[in-house]
N, C-alpha and C positions, 0 to 999 in steps of 0.2 A: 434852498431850504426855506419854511417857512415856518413862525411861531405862532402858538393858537391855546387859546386857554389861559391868557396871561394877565397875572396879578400882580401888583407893585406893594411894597410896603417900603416905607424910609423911617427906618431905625435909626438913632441916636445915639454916637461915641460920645465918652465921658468928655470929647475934648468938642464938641457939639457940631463935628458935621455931618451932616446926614450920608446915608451909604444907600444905595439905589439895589432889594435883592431881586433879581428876575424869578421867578418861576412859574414854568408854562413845559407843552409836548413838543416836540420837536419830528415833526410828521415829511419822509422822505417824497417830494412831491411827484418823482419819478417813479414811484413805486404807488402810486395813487392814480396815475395814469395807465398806466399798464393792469390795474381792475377794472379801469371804463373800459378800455379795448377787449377785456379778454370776455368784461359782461354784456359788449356788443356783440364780440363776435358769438356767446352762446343763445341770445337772443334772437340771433340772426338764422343759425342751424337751426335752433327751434323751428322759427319759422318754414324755413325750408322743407322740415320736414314734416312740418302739418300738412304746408303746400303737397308735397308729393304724396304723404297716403291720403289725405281727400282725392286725389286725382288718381291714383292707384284704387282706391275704392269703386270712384266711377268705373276707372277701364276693367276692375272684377266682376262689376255689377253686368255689364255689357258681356263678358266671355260667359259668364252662368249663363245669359238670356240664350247666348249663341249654341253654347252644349246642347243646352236642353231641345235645341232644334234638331239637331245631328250632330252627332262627332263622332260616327262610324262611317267607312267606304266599302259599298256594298258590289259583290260582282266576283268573277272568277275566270272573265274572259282574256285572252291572250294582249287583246290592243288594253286593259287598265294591268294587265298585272305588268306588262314593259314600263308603263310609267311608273309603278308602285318600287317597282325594280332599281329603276334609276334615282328614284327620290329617297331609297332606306341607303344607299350607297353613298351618296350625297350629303345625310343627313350630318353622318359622323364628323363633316368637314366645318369650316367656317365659312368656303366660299358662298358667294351672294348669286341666290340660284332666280332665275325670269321663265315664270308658267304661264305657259300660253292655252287659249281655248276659249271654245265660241262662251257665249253665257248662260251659266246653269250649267254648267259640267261636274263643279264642283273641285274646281282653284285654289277656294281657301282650307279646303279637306286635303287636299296636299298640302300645304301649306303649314298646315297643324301637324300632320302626320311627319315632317322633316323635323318642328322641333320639337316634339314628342320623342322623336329618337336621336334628340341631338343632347352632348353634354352641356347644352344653356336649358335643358325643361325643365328645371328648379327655377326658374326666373320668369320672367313677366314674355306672356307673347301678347304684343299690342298689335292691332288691326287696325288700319285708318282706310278706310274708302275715300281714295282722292276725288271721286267725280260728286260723292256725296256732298263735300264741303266749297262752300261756295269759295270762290279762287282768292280775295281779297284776304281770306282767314287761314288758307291753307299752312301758309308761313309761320301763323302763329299756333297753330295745329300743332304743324310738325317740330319745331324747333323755340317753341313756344316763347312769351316775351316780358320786357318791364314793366314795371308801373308807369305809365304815362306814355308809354308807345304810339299810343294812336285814341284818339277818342273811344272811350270805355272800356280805357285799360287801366280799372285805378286799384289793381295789384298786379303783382307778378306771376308767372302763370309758368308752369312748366311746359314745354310740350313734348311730345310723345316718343321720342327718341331718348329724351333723360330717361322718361320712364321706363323704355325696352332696355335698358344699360343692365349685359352681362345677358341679357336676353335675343329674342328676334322680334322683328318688325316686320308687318305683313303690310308692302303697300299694293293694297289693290288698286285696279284700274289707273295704273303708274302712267300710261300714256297719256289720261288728263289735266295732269299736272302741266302749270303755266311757265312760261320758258325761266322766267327769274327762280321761279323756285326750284326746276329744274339746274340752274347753276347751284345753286344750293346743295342740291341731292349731291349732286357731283362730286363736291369740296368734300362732302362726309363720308361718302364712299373711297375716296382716294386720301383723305387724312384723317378720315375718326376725329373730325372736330366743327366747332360751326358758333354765331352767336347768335343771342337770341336775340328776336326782333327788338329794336330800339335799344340795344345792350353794346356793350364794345368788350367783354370778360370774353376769351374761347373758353368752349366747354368741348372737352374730351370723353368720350362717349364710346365702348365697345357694343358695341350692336351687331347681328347679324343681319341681313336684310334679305327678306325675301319677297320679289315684285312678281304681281300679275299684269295680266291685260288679255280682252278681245279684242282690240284693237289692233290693224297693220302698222305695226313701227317702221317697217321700211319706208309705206307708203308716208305715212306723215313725217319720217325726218327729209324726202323728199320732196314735201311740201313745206318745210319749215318749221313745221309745228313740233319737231323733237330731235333731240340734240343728239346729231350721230355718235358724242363721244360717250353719253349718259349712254346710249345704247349698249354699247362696249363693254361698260363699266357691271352693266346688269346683268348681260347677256354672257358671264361667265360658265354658268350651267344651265343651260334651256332644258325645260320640261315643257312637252305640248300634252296635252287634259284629249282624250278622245273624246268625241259628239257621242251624244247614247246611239246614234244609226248607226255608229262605228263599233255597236257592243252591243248587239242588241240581243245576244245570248242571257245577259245579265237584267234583262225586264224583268222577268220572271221574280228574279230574286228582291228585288228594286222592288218590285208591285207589294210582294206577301213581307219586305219590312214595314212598306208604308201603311200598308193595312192595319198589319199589328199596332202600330205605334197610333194612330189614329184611331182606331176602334176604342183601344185604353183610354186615350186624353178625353173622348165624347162619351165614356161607357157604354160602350156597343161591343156585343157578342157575333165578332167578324173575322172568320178565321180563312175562307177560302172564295177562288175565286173564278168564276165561271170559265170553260177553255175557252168559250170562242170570244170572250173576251179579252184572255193569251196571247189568239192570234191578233186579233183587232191592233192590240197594244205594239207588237212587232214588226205591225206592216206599217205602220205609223213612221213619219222620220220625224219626229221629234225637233222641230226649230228652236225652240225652247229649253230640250236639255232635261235632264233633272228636274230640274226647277219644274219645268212644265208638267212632268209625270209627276211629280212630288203634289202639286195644288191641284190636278184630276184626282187623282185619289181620295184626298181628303175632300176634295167636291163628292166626289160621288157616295166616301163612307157616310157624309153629314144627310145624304139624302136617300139614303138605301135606307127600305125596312126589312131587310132583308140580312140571312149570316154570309149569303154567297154574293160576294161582289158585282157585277155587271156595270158596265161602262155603255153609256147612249156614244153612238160616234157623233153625233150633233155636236157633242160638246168638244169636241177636237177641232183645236181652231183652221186645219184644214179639214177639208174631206175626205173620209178614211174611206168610202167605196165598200164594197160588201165584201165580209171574211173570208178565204177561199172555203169552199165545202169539200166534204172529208169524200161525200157521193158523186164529185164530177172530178174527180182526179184528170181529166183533159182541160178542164178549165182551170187550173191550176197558178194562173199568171195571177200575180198578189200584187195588191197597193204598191207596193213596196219595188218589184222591177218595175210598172209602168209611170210610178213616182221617179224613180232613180231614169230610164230612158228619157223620160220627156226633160229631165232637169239638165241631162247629159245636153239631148238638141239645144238648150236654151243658154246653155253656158258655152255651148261650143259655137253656136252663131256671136251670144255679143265678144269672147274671145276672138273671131276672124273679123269681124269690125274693127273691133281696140290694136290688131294687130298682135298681139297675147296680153297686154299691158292688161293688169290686173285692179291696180289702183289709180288715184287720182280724178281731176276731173273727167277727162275723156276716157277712164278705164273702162273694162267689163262690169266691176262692182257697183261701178255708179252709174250704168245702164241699165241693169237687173233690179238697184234698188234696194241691195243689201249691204252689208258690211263688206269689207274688203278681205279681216281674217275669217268670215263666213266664207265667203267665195272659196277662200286658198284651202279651207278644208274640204269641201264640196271636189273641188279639183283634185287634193290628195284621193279623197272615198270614191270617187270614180274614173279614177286613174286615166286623166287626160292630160293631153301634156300642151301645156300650154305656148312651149316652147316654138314648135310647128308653126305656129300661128304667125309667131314674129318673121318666120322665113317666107312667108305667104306673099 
């Protein structure tokens, strides 16, 4: 107990000794303490929570930029509608689904379309490209940190899994993640918990997780560079993304949205689009994907004066070779088989070199000079078996 406010006066009995009266508050100091804690700890949630909708602003401000690009899946061919199939089935569930496919397939359009139809799409879907983020910061990306953690951490920083909490998390390009933060993923995958960098509090965390990659994870946990068990942990529901050679039925459809959508953003009156530029586009394989058909397009709307589209093959970063003609029906062999034969010889020789090994230093992939999950698709779309080769 403690006195405060206090006053003395010494009064005078007739018989003259003085009497000592106290009056003063009598203030409970346990109950004075327990208002600094309770006005700490709501200065504290403030904070917290300014922290997280500044940081939910940013990851809003980034999903509007990303809509506005695309967040429709165009096509109606049998190899996208199997994956569309597997991913709305999927959707409904919490498991942590691993989409594989070359780049520019369009990964994180699945990716969106799971939690779109999942019961977290009232909630935040965050996107983190791991390769984007230099490796030193990924940790504090993902699972963000204290004040003072590391030089130029002078606040607290959420990262990006508090903010998918109740929602999903898209990590793309999951296989560039560095092995320590890879044990990290792990921990939160298998207990929905984690601390944050320079912190010792666990934060508990419902998240859904949904991981990409072009990259061969076999080949790299074979090399070290990825953690067989993270593997395991991801690879609960694989989706593989078809290459556009693998669907080339759906160009067509693919060319007259890009049109559309690009004619609008430049104001250009471009509604159709020449056939033999149709075919051009179809015998084409497409290394690029998407992607690549997606920035021809808008190359070509920004430089057409024209309503009817036309495509220069120049601009096809291989060689498109001339369109079959409608008047030599015997000359009939198109880009497209003599593309696909010659890639067959070329993948089937460094295959009987490598012995069938696909990956690694002395693989095929890294004699060729491409990717390794490039190769394995290349392999599936023209059904070679690579296996022959090891018995060779």
């Amino acid at each position: 107990m403690v006195l405060s406010n206090t006053s003395a006066r010494l009064p005078t009995l007739s018989a003259g000794i003085p009497v000592v009266e106290i009056v003063g508050t009598v203030v409970d100091e346990s109950e004075q303490c327990r208002s600094t804690d309770a006005l700490k700890k709501a200065l504290d949630e403030i904070k917290a929570l300014r922290d997280r909708l500044l940081k939910e602003n940013i990851v809003l401000r980034e999903e509007i930029d990303k809509a506005s690009v695309s967040d429709e899946i165009i096509g109606e061919s049998g190899a996208l509608h199997a994956v569309l199939s597997s991913a709305i089935s999927v959707a409904h569930t919490d498991s942590t689904v691993l989409i594989t496919g070359e780049t520019g397939t369009g990964k994180e359009l699945i990716a969106r379309a799971i939690h779109k139809r999942s019961g977290r799409s009232s909630r935040m879907f965050v996107n983190v490209n791991c390769a984007a983020i230099p490796q030193t910061l990924i940790a504090s990306e993902l699972f963000g940190h204290e004040k003072g953690a590391f030089t130029g951490a002078t606040q607290r920083r959420l990262g990006r899994f508090e903010l998918a909490d109740g929602g999903t998390i898209f990590l793309d390009e999951v296989g560039e993640l560095p092995m320590e933060t890879q044990i990290t993923l792990l921990r939160v995958l298998q207990e929905r918990e984690f601390e944050r960098v320079g912190g010792n509090q666990t934060i508990r965390v419902d998240v859904r997780v949904v991981a990409a990659t072009n990259r061969d994870l076999h080949g790299a946990i074979e090399s070290g560079a990825f953690r067989r068990d993270l593997y395991y942990r991801l690879n609960v529901v694989p989706l593989e993304v078809p290459a556009l050679r693998d669907r080339r039925e759906d160009i067509p459809a693919l060319t007259q949205y890009f049109i559309r959508r690009f004619s609008k953003k430049l104001g250009k009156n471009m509604e159709a689009i020449e056939p033999r530029t149709v075919a051009l586009l179809q015998d084409y394989s497409w290394p690029g994907n998407i992607r690549e058909l997606q920035n021809l397009i808008e190359r070509s709307v920004i430089i057409s004066e024209s309503s009817v589209l036309k495509v220069d093959p120049s601009r096809l970063s291989i060689s498109a070779a001339p369109v079959r003609a409608a008047s030599q029906p015997d000359r009939r062999a198109s880009l497209a088989v003599r593309t696909e034969n010659a890639e067959r010889s070329q993948i089937e020789s460094a295959l009987a070199r490598s012995r069938g090994r696909v990956s690694g230093p002395f693989g095929a992939a890294a004699e060729l000079g491409i990717p390794a999950s490039t190769l394995e698709s290349k392999i599936r779309a023209l059904k070679i078996n690579k296996y022959r080769y090891r018995e060779a």
